[in-house]
SEPAVO-266605 format. One record per atom (N, C-alpha, C): residue number from 1; x, y, z. Coordinates in Angstrom, 2 decimals. Example, Ala and Ser with C-alpha at 12.3 -4.5 7.8 and 13.67 -1.06 7.14 Angstrom:
<nodes>
<node 1, <13.19, -5.69, 7.80>>
<node 1, <12.30, -4.50, 7.80>>
<node 1, <13.20, -3.30, 7.80>>
<node 2, <12.85, -2.25, 7.08>>
<node 2, <13.67, -1.06, 7.14>>
<node 2, <12.90, 0.03, 7.87>>
</nodes>
This chain:
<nodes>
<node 1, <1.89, -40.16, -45.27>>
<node 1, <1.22, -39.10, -44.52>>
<node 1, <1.83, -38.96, -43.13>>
<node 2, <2.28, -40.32, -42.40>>
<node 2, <2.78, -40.23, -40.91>>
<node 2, <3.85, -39.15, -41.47>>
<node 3, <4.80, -40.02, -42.46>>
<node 3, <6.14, -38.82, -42.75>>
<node 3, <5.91, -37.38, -42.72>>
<node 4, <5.09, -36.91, -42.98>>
<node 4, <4.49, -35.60, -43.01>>
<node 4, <4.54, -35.10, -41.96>>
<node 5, <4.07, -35.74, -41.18>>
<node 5, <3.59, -35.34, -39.43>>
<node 5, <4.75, -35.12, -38.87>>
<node 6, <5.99, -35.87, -38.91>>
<node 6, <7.09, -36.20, -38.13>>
<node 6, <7.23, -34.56, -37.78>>
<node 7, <7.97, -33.97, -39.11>>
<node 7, <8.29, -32.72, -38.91>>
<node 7, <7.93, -31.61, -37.94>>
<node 8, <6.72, -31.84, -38.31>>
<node 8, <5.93, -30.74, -38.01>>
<node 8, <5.23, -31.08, -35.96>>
<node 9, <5.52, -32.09, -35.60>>
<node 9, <5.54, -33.19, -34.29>>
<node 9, <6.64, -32.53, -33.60>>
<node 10, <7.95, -32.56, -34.93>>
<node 10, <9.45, -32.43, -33.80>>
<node 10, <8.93, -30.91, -33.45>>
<node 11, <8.47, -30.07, -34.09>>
<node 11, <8.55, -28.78, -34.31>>
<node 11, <7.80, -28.06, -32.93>>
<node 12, <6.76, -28.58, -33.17>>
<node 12, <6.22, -28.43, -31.93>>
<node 12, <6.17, -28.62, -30.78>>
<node 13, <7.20, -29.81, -30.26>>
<node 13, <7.79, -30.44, -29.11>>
<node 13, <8.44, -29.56, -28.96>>
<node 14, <9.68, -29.17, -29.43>>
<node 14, <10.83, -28.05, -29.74>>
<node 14, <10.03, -26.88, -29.04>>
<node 15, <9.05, -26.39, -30.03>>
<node 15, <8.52, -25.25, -28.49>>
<node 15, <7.51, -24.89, -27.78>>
<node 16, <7.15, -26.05, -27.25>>
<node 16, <6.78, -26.40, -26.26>>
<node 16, <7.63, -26.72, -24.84>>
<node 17, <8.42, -26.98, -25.51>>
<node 17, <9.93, -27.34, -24.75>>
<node 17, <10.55, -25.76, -24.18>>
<node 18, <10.62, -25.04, -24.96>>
<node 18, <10.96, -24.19, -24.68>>
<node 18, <10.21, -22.81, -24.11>>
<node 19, <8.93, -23.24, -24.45>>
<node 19, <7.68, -22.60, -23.58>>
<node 19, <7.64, -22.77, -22.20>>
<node 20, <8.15, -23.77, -21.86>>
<node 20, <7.94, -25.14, -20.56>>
<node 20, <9.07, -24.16, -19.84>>
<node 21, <10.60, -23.87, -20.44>>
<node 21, <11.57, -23.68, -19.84>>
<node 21, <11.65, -22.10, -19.49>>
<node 22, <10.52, -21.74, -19.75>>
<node 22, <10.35, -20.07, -19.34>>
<node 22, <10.88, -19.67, -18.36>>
<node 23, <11.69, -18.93, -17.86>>
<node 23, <12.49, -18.76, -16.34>>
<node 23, <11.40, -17.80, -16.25>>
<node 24, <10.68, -17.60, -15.16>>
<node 24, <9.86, -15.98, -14.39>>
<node 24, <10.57, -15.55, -13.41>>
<node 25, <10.94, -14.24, -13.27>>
<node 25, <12.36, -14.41, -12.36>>
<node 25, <10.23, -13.63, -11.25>>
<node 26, <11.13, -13.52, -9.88>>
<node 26, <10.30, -12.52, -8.69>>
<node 26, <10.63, -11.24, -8.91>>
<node 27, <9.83, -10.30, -8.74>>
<node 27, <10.18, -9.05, -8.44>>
<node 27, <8.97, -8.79, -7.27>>
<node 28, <9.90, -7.84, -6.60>>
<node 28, <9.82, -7.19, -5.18>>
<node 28, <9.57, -5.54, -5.48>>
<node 29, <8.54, -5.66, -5.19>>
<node 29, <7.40, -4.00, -4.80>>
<node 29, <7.79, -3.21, -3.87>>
<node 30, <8.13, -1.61, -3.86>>
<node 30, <7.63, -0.80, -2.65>>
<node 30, <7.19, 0.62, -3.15>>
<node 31, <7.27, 1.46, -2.60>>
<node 31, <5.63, 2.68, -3.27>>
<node 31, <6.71, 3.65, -3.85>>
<node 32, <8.12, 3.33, -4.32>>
<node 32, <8.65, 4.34, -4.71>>
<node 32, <9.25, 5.57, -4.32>>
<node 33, <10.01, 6.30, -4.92>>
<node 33, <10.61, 7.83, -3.74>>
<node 33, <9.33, 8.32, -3.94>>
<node 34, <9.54, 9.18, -2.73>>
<node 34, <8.34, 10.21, -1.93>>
<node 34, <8.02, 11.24, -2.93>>
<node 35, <7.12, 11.52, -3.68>>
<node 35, <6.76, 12.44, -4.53>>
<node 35, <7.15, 13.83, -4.20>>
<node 36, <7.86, 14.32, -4.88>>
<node 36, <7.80, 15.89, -4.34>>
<node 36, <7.08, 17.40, -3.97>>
<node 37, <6.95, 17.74, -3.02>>
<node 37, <5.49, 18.47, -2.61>>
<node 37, <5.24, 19.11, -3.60>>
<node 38, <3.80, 18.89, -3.94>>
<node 38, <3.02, 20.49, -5.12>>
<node 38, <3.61, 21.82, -4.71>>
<node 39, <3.80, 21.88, -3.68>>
<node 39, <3.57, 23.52, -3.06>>
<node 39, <4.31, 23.22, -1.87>>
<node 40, <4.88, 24.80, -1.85>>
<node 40, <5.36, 24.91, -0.22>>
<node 40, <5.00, 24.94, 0.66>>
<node 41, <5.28, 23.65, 1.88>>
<node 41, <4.27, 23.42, 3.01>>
<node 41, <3.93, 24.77, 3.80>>
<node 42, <2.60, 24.75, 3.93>>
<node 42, <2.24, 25.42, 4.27>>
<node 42, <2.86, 25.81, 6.53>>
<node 43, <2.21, 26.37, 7.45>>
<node 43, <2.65, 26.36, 8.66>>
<node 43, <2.44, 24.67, 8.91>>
<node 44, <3.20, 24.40, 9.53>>
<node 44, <2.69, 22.82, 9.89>>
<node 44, <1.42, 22.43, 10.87>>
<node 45, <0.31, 21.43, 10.76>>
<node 45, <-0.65, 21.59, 11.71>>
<node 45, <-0.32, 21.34, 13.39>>
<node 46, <1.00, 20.74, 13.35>>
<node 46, <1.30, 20.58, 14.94>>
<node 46, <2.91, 20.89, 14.84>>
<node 47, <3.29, 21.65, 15.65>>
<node 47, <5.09, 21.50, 15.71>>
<node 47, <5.37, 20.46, 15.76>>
<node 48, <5.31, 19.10, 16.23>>
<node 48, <5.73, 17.72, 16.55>>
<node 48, <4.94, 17.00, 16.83>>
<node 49, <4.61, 15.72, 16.51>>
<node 49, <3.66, 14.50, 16.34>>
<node 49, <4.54, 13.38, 16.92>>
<node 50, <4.02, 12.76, 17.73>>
<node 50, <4.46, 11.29, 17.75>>
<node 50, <3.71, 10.25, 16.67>>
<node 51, <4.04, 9.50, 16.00>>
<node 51, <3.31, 8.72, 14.95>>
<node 51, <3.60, 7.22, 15.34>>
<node 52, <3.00, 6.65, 15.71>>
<node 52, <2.96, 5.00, 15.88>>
<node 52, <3.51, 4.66, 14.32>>
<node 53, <4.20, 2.96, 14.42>>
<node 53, <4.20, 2.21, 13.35>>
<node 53, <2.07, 1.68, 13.13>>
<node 54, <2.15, 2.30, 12.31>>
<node 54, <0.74, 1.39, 11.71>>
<node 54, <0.66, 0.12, 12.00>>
<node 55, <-0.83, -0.39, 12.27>>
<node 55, <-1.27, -1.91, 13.19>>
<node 55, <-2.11, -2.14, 11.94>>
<node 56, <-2.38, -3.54, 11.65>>
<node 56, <-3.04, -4.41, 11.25>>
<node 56, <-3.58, -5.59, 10.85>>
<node 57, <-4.01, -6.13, 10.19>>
<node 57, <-4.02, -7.48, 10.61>>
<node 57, <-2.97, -8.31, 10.00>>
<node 58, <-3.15, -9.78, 10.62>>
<node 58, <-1.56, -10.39, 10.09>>
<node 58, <-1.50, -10.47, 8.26>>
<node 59, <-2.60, -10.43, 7.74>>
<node 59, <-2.28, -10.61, 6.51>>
<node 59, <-0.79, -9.48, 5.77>>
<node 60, <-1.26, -8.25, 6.85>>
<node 60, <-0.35, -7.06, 6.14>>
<node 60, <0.73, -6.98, 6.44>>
<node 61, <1.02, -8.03, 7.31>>
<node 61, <2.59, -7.77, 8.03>>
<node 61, <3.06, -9.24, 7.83>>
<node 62, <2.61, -9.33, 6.21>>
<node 62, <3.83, -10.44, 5.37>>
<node 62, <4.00, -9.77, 4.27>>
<node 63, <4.34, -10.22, 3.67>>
<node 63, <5.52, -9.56, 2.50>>
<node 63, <4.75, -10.10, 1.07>>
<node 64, <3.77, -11.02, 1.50>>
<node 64, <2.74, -11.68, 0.41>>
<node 64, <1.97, -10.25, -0.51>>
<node 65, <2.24, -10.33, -1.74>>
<node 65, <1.41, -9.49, -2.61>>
<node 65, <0.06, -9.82, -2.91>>
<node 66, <-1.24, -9.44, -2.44>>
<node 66, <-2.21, -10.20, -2.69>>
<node 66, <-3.60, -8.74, -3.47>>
<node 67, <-4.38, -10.03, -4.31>>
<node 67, <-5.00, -9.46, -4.96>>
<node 67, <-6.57, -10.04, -4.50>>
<node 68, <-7.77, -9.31, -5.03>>
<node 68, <-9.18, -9.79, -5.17>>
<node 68, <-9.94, -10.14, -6.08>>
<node 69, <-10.87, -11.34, -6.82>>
<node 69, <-11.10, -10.83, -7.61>>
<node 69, <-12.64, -10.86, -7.87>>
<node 70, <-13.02, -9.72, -7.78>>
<node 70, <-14.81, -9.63, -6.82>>
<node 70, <-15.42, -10.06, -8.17>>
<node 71, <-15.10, -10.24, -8.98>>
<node 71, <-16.07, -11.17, -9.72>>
<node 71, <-16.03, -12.73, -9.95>>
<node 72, <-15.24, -13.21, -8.99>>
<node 72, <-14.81, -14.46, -8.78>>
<node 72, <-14.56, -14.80, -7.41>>
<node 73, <-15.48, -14.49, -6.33>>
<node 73, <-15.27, -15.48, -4.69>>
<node 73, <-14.30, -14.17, -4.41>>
<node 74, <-14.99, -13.47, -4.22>>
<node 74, <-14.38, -11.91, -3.33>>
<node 74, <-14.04, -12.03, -2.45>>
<node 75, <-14.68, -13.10, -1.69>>
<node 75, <-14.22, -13.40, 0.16>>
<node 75, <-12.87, -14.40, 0.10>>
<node 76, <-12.53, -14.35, -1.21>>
<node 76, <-10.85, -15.18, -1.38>>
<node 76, <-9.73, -13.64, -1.62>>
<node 77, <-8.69, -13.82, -0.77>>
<node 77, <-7.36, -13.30, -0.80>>
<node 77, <-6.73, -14.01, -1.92>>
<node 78, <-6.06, -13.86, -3.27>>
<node 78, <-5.13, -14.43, -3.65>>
<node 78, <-3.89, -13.81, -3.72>>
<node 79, <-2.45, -15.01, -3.66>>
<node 79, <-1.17, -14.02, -3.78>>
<node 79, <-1.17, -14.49, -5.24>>
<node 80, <-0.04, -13.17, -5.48>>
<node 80, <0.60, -13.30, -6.76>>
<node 80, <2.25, -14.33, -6.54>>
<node 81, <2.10, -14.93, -7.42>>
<node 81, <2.73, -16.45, -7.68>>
<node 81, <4.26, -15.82, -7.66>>
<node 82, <4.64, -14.76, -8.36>>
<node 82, <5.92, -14.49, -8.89>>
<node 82, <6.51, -12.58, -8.28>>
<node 83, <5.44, -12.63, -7.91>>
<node 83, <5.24, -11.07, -7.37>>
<node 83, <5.12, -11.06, -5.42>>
<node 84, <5.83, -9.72, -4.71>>
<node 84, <6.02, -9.35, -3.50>>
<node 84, <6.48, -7.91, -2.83>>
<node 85, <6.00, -7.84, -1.96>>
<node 85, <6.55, -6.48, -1.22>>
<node 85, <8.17, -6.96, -0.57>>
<node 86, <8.93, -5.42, -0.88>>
<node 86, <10.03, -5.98, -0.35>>
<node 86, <9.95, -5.50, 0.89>>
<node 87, <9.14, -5.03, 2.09>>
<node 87, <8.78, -5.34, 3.09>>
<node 87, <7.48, -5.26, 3.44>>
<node 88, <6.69, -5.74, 4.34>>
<node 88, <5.46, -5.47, 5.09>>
<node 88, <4.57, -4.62, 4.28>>
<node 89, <3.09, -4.47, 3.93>>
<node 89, <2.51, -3.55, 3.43>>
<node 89, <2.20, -2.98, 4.64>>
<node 90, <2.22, -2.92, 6.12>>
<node 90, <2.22, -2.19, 7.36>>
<node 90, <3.57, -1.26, 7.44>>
<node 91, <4.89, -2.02, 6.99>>
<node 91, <6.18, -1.11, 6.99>>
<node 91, <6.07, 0.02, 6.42>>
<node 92, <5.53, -0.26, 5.16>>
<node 92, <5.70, 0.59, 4.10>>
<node 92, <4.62, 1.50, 3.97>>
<node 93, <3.34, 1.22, 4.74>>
<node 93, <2.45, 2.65, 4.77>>
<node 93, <2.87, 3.21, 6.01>>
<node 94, <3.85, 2.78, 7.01>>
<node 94, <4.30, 3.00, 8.10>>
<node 94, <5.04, 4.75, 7.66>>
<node 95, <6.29, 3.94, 6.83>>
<node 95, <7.21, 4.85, 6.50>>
<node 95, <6.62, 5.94, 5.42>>
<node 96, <5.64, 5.45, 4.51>>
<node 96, <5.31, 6.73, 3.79>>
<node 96, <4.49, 8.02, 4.36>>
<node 97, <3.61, 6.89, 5.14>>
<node 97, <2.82, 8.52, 6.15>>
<node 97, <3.35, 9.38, 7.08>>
<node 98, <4.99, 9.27, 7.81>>
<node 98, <5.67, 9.62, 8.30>>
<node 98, <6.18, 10.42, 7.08>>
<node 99, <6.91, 9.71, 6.11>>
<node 99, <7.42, 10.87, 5.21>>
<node 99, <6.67, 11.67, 4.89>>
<node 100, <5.75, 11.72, 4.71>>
<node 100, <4.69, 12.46, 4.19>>
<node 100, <4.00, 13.38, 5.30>>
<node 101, <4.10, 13.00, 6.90>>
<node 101, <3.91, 14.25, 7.87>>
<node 101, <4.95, 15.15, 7.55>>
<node 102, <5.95, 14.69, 7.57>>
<node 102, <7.80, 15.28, 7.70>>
<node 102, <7.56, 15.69, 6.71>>
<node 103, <6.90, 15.76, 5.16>>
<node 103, <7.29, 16.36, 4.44>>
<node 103, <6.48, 17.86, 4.63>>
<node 104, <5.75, 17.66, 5.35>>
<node 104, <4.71, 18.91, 5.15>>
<node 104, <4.98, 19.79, 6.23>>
<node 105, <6.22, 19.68, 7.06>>
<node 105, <6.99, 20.42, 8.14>>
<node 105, <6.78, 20.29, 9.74>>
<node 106, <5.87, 19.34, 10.43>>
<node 106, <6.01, 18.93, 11.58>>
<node 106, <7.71, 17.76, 11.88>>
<node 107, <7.76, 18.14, 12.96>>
<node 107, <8.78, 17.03, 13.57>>
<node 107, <8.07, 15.63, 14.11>>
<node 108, <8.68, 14.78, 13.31>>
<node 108, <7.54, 13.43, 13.35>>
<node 108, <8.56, 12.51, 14.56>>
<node 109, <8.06, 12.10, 15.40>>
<node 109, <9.21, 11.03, 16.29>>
<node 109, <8.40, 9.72, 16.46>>
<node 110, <9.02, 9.00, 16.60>>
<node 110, <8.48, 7.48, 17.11>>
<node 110, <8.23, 7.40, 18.99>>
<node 111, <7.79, 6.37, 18.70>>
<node 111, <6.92, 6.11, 20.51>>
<node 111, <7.98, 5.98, 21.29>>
<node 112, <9.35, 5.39, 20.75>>
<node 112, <10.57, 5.06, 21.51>>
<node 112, <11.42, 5.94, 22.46>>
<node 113, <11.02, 7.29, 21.42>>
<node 113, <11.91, 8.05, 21.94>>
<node 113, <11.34, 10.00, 21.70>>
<node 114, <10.07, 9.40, 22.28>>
<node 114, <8.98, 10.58, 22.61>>
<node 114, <8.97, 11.36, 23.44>>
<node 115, <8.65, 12.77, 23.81>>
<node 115, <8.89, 13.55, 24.95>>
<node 115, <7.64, 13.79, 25.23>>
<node 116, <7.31, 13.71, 26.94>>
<node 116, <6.21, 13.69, 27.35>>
<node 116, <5.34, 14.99, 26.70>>
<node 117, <3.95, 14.98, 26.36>>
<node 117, <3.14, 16.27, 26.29>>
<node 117, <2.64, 16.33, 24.95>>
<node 118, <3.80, 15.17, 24.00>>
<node 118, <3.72, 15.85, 22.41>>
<node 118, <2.08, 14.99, 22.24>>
<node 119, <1.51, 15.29, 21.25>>
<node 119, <0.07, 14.71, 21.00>>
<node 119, <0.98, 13.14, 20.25>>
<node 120, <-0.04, 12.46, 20.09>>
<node 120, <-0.13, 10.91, 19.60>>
<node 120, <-0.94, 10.61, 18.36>>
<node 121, <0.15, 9.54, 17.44>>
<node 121, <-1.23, 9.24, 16.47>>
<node 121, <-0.69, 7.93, 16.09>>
<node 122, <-1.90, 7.26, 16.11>>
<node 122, <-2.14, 6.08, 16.22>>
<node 122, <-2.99, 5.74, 14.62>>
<node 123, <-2.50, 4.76, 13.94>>
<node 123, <-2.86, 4.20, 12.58>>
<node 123, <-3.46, 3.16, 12.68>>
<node 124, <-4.60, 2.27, 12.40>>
<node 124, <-4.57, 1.16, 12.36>>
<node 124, <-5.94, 0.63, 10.95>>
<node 125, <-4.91, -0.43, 10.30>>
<node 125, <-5.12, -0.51, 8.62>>
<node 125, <-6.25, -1.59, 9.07>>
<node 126, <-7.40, -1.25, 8.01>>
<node 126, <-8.84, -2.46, 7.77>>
<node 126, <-8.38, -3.09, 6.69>>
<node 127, <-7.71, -2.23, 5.75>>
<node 127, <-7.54, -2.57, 4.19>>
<node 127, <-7.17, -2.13, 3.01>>
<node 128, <-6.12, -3.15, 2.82>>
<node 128, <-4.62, -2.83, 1.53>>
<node 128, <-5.01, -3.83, 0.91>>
<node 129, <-5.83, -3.21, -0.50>>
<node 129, <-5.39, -4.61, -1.73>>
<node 129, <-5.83, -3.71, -2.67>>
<node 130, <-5.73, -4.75, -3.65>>
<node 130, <-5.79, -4.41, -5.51>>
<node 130, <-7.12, -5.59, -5.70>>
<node 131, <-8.22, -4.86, -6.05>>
<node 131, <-9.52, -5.63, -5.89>>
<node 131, <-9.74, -5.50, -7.72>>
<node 132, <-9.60, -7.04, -8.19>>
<node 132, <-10.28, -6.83, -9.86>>
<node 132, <-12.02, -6.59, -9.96>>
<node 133, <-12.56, -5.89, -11.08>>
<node 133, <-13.43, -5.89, -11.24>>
<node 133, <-14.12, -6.75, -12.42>>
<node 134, <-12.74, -7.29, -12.76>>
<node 134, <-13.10, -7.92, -13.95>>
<node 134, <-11.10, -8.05, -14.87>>
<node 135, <-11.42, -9.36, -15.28>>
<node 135, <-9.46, -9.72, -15.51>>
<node 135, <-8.37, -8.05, -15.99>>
<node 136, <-9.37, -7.12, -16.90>>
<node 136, <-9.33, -6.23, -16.69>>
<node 136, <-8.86, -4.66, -16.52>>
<node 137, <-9.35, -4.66, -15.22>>
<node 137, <-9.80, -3.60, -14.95>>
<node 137, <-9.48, -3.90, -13.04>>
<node 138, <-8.77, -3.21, -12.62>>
<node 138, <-8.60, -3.55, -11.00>>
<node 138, <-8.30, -1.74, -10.07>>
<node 139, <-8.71, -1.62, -8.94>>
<node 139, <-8.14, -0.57, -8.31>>
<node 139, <-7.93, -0.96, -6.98>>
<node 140, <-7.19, 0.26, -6.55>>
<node 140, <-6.63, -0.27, -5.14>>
<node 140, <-7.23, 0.33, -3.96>>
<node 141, <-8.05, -0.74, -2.91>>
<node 141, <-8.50, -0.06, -1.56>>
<node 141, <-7.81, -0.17, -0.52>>
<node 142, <-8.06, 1.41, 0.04>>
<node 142, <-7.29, 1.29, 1.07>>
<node 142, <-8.32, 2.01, 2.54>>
<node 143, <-8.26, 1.25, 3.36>>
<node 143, <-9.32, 1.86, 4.68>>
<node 143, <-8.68, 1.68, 5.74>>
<node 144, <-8.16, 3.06, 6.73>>
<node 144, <-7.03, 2.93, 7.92>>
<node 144, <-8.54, 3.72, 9.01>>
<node 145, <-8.11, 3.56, 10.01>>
<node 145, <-9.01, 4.58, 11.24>>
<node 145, <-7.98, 5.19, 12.01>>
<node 146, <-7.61, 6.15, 12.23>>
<node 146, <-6.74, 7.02, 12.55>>
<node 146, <-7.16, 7.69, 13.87>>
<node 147, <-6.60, 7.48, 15.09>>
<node 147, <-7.01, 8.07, 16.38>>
<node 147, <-6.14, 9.31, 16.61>>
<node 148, <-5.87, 10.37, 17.31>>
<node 148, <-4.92, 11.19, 17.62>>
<node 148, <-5.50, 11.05, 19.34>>
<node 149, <-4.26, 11.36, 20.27>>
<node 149, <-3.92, 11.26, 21.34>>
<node 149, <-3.30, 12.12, 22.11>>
<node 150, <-3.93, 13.13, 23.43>>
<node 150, <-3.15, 14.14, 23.94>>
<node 150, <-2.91, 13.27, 25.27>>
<node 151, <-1.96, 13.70, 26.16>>
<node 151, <-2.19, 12.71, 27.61>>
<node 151, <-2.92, 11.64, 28.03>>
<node 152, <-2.85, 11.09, 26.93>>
<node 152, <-3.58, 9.69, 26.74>>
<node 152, <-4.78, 9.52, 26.72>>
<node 153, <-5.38, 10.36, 26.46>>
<node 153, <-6.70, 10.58, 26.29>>
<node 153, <-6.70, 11.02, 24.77>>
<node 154, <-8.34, 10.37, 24.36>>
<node 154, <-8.46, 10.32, 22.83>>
<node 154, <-8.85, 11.43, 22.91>>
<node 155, <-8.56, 12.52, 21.78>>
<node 155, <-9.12, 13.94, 21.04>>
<node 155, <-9.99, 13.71, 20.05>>
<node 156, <-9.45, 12.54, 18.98>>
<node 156, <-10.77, 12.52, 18.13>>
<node 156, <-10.27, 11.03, 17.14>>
<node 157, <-11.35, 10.16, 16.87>>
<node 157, <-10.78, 9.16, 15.82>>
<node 157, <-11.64, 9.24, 14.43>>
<node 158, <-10.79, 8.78, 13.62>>
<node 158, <-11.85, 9.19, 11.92>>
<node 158, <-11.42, 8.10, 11.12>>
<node 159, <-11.99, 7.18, 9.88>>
<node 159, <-11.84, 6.68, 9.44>>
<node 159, <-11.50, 7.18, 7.68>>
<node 160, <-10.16, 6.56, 7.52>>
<node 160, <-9.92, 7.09, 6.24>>
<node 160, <-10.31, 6.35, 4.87>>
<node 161, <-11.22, 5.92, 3.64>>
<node 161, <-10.88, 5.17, 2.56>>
<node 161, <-10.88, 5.80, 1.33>>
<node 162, <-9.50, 4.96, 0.38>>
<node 162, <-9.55, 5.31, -0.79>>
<node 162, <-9.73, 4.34, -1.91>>
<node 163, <-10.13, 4.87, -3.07>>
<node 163, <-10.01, 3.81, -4.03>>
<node 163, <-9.54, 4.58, -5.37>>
<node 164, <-8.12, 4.03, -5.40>>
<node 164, <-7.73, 4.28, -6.67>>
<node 164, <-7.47, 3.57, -7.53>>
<node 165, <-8.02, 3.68, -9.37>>
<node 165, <-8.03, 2.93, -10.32>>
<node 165, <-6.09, 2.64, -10.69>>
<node 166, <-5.94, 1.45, -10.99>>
<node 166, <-4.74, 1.26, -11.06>>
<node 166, <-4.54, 1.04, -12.60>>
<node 167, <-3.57, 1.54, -13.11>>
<node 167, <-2.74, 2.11, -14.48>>
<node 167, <-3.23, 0.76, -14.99>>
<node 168, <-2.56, -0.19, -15.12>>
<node 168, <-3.05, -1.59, -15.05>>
<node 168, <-2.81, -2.65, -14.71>>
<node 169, <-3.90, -3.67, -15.19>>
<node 169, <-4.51, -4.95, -14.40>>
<node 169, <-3.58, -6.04, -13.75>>
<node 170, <-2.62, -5.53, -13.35>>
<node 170, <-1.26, -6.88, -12.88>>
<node 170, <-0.44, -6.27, -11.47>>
<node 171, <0.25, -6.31, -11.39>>
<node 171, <1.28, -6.27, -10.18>>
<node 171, <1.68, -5.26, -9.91>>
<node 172, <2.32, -4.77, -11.10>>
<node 172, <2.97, -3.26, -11.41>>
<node 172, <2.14, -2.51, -10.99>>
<node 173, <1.00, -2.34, -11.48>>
<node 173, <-0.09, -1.34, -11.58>>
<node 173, <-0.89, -1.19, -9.67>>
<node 174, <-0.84, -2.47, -9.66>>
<node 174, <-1.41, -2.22, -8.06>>
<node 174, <-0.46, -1.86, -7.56>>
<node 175, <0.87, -1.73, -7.23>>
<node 175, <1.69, -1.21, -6.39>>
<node 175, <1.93, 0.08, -6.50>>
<node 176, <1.49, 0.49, -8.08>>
<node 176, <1.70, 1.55, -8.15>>
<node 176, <0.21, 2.72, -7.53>>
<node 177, <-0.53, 1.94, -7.91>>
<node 177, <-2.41, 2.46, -7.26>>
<node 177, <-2.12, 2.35, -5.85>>
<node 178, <-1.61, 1.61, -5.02>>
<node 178, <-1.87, 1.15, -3.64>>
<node 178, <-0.62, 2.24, -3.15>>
<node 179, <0.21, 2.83, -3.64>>
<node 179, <1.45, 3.87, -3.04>>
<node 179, <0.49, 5.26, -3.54>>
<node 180, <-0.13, 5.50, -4.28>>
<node 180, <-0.84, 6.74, -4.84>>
<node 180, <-2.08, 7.11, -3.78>>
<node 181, <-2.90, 5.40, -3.34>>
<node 181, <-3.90, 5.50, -2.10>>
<node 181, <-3.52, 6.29, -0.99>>
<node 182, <-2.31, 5.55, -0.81>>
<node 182, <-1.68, 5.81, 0.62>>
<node 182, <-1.00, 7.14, 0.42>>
<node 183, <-0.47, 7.90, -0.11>>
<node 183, <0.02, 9.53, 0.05>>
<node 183, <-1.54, 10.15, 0.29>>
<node 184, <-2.68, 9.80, -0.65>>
<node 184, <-3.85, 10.41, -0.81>>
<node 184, <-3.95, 10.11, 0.49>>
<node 185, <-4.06, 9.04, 1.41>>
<node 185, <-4.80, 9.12, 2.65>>
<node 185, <-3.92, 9.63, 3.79>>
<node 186, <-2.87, 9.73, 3.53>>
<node 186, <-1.77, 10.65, 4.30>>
<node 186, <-2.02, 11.90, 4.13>>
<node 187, <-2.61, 12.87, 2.84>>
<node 187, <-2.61, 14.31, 2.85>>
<node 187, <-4.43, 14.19, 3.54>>
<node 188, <-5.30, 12.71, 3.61>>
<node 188, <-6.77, 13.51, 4.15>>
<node 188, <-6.50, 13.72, 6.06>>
<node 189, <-5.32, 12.55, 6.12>>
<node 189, <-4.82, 12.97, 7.74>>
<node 189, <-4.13, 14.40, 8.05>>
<node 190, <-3.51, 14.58, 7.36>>
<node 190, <-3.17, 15.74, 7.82>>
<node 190, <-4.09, 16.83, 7.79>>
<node 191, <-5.24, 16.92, 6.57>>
<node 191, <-5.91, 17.41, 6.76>>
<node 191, <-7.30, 17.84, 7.90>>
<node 192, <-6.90, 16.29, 8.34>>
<node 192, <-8.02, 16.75, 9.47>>
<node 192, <-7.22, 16.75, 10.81>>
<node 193, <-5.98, 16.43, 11.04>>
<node 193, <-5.43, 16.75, 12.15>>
<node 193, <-5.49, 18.56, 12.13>>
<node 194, <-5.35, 19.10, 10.60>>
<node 194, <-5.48, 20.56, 11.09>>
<node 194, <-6.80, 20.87, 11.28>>
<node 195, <-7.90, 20.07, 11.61>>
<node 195, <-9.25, 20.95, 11.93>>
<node 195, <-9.45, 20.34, 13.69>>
<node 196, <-8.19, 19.90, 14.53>>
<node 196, <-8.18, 19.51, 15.61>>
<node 196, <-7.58, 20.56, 16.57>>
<node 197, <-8.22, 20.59, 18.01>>
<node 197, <-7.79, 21.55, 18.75>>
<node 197, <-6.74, 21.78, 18.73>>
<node 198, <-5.78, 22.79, 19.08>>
<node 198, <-4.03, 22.38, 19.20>>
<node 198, <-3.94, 21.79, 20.71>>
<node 199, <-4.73, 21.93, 21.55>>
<node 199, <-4.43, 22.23, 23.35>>
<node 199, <-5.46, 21.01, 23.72>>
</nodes>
C-alpha cells in the first residue's frame, strides 16, 4: 500500500514545487490616454487658468496602490503586494485635470510661470481608493475640494465626490474606475467654474 503512495507523493511534490515557483512579475498603473472629447468644446469658461499641482495627503504622493475593504476593518489602507502607480496618485490626477481643462479650450499654466491677474485654482484630494464591498464587487472614491482664486482672494470653494463601480474586483479594474472618477470630477469642475463670475 506505502508502494502505492510513493507515486502519487512524488506527483504532488512535483506541483507543488512548481506552484511554489510561480514568478508574479509587478505591473505599474496610470489612467491611460486622455479620452477623446464627446463634442466640440464648447467657448471655454475662462481664456486662461492657472491650475496648481493637486495637494494631499502623504498617502497619495507614493506610488503605493492601495485598496479598502469595508467589510473587513475599513479604517485599514491595504497595498496591493504585486501592483503600483507608475507615479503619484497626486501626479496623475494632477496631469489629467489639466488635460482635461486644456482639452475643453482654456490656456492652462502652472504657478511657475503665471502672469499676474489670471484667476487661480487650487485642488486639494480627501480621497483616492478602490473601496471593496465585498471580495467581489469594489468601486472607486474619489473626494477633492476645489478653491478658485482671483488676486488672491477666494471667489468660491466646492467640494467634489465620485463613486465609480469598477469593471472588476482587482487592480486592473480600480485603475481603470479611479481614471474614469477623475475625468468625471474634472468635467463637474469645469462645470462649475462656468457658473463663476468672470471679473
Amino acid at each position: 500500500m506505502h508502494t502505492r503512495l510513493l507515486p502519487l507523493l512524488a506527483c504532488a511534490a512535483i506541483l507543488s514545487g512548481c506552484a511554489g515557483s510561480k514568478t508574479v512579475h509587478p505591473t505599474a498603473f496610470d489612467f491611460g490616454p486622455l479620452p477623446t472629447a464627446s463634442a466640440a468644446p464648447a467657448a471655454p469658461v475662462v481664456p486662461a487658468l492657472v491650475v496648481a499641482d493637486i495637494s494631499g495627503p502623504a498617502s497619495l504622493d507614493s506610488q503605493r496602490m492601495q485598496y479598502r475593504l469595508l467589510y473587513d476593518d475599513a479604517q485599514q489602507p491595504r497595498p496591493y503586494a504585486y501592483n503600483s502607480w507608475s507615479v503619484t496618485p497626486l501626479q496623475l490626477m494632477t496631469q489629467r485635470v489639466k488635460a482635461r481643462v486644456a482639452q475643453s479650450g482654456v490656456k492652462v499654466l502652472g504657478t511657475q510661470d503665471a502672469a499676474s491677474g489670471l484667476p487661480l485654482l487650487r485642488i486639494e484630494a480627501d480621497e483616492f481608493s478602490q473601496n471593496f464591498s465585498s471580495p467581489q464587487q469594489s468601486t472607486a472614491s474619489i473626494s477633492v475640494r476645489a478653491s478658485l482664486f482671483r488676486a488672491h482672494r477666494l471667489v468660491d470653494q466646492r467640494t467634489f465626490s465620485r463613486s465609480t463601480p469598477a469593471p472588476s474586483a482587482d487592480a486592473p479594474g480600480g485603475a481603470q474606475a479611479l481614471a474614469s472618477g477623475t475625468d468625471a470630477i474634472a468635467a463637474d469642475i469645469l462645470a462649475w467654474l462656468a457658473t463663476l463670475p468672470q471679473q
